[in-house]
C-alpha positions in Angstrom: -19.1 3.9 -0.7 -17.4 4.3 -3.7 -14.5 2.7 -5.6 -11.2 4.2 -7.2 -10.6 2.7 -10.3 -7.9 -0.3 -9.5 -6.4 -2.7 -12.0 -8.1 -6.2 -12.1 -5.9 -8.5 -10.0 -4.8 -10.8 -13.4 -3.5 -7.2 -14.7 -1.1 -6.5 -11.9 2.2 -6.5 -13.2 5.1 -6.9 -11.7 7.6 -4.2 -12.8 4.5 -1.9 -11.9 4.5 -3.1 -8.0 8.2 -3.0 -7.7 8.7 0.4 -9.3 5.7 1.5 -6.6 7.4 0.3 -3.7 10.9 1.4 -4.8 10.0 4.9 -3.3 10.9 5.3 0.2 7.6 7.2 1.2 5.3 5.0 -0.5 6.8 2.2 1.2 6.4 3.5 4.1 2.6 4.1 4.1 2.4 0.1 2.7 4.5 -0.8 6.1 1.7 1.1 7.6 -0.9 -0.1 6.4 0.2 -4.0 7.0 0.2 -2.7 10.3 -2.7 -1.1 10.7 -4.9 -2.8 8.2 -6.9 0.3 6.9 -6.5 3.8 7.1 -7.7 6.8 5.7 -5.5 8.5 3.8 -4.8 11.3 6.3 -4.1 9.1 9.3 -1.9 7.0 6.7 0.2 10.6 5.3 0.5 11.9 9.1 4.7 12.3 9.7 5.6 11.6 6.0 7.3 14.6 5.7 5.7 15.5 2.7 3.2 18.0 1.4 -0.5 16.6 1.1 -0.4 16.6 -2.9 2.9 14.7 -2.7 1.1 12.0 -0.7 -1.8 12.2 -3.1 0.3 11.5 -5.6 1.9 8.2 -3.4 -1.5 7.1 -2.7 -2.2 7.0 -6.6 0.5 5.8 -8.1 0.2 2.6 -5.1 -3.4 2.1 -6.1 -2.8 2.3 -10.0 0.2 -0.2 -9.4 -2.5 -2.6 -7.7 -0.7 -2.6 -4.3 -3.8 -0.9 -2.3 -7.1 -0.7 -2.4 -8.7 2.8 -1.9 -12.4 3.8 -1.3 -14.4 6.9 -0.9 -17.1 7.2 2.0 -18.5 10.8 2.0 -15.6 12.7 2.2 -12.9 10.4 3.4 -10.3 8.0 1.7 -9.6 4.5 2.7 -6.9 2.9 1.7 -5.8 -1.0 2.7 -3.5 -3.5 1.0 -4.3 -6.0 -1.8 -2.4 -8.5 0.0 -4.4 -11.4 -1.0 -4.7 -10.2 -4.7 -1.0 -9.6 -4.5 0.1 -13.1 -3.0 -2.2 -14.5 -6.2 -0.1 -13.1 -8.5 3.3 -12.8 -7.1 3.7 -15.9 -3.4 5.5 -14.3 -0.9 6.6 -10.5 -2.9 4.7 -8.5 -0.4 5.6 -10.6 2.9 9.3 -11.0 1.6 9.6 -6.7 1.3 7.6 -6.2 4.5 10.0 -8.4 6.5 13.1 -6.4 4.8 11.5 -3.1 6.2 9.6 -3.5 9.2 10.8 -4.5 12.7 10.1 -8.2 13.4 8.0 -7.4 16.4 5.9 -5.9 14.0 5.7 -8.6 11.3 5.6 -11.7 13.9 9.0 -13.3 12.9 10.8 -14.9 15.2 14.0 -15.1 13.6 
């Protein structure tokens, strides 16, 4: 297994984040993977309506922004959320723009 590079969790900046999941598409493949937990990055880019570069592209600019994690075992890509490195820097941000997008079925809100 094999690491991406990622920024160190006390280099996560804010503007960075929000300008990541400002994008339709790349929030979309966050609201999956809070869902999901991890995914590869094919299973995460399946019925994104974009081409498979595009979605490369996504997958970067989330893990350069710190939002995901993303590992290489042999040939294959996994990506999962930095939720606990995100809630360090920024309580609530990732929760807060899940609820906005998600169903609450999916989040566990009962409101």
């Amino acid at each position: 297994m094999r690491l991406l590079p990622h920024p160190a969790t006390e280099d996560i900046e804010l503007t960075e984040v929000l300008r990541a999941l400002a994008d339709p598409v790349r929030l979309e493949i966050v609201a999956r993977l809070s869902v999901a937990g991890e995914m590869t990055c094919t299973v995460a880019g399946d019925d994104l309506g974009v081409h498979k570069s595009t979605a490369s592209h996504h997958y970067r600019t989330l893990r350069e922004a710190g939002v995901v994690l993303t590992k290489q075992v042999g040939r294959l890509k996994y990506m999962s959320l930095r939720r606990a490195d995100l809630d360090a820097r920024f309580p609530g941000l990732l929760d807060s723009i899940l609820r906005a997008t998600l169903h609450p079925a999916l989040t566990g809100d009962r409101h």
